[in-house]
C-alpha positions in Angstrom: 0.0 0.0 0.0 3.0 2.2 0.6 4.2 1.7 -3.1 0.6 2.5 -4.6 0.6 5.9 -1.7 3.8 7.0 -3.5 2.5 6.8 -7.1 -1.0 8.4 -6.3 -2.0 9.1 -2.6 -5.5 8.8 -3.0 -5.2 5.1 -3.8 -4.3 4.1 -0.7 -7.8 5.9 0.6 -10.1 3.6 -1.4 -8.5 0.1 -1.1 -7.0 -0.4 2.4 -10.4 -1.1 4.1 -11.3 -3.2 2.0 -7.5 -5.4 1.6 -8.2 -4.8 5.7 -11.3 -6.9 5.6 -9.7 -9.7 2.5 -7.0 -10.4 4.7 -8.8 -10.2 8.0 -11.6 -12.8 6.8 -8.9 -15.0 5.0 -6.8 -15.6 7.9 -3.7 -13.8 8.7 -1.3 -15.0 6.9 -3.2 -17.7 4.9 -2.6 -17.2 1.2 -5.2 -19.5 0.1 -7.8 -17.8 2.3 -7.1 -14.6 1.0 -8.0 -15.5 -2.5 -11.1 -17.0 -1.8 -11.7 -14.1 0.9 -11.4 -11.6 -2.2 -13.4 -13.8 -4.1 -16.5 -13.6 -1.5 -16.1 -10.0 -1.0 -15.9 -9.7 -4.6 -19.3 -11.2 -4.8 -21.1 -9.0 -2.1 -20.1 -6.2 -3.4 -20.7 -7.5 -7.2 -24.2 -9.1 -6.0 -25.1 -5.4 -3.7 -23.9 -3.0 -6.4 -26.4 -4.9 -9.0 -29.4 -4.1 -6.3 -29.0 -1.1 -5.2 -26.2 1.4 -5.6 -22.1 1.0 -5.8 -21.8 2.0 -1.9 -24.5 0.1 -0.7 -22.7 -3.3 -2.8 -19.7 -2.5 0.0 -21.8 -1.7 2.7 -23.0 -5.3 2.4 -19.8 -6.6 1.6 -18.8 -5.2 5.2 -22.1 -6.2 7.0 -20.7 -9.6 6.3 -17.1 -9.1 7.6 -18.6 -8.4 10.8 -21.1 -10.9 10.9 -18.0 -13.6 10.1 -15.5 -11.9 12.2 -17.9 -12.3 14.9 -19.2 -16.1 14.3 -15.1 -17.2 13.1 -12.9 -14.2 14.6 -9.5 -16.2 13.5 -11.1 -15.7 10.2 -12.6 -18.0 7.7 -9.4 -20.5 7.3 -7.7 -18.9 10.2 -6.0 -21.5 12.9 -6.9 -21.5 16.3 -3.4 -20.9 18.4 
């Protein structure tokens, strides 16, 4: 995120909540649940966008981060230490 703050710093401002809540609800550290993470956030906010307008597609995309951080807070292929 630094890189893409140094090329144009209001990147930075529209992608680091949302890489916050891929990499959150993949598992720290979990490559393979980071993809598929993307991949259902992708989909919320693809699926919400389609109904109603852009910012309600990642308003919904966030409702479910924090109904999944709160069922599975390790995340969704996050190991319990």
């Amino acid at each position: 995120m630094v890189l893409q703050y140094d090329i144009y710093p209001q990147i930075g401002l529209q992608f680091g909540p949302l890489i916050f809540m891929i990499c959150v609800l993949g598992g720290l550290g979990n490559m393979i649940g980071g993809f598929i993470a993307a991949f259902i956030i992708s989909q919320f906010i693809a699926v919400g966008s389609s109904c109603f307008h852009t910012e309600w597609g990642y308003a919904v995309a966030f409702l479910f981060f924090m109904v999944a951080i709160f069922i599975r807070p390790q995340g969704l292929f996050g190991s319990k230490s």
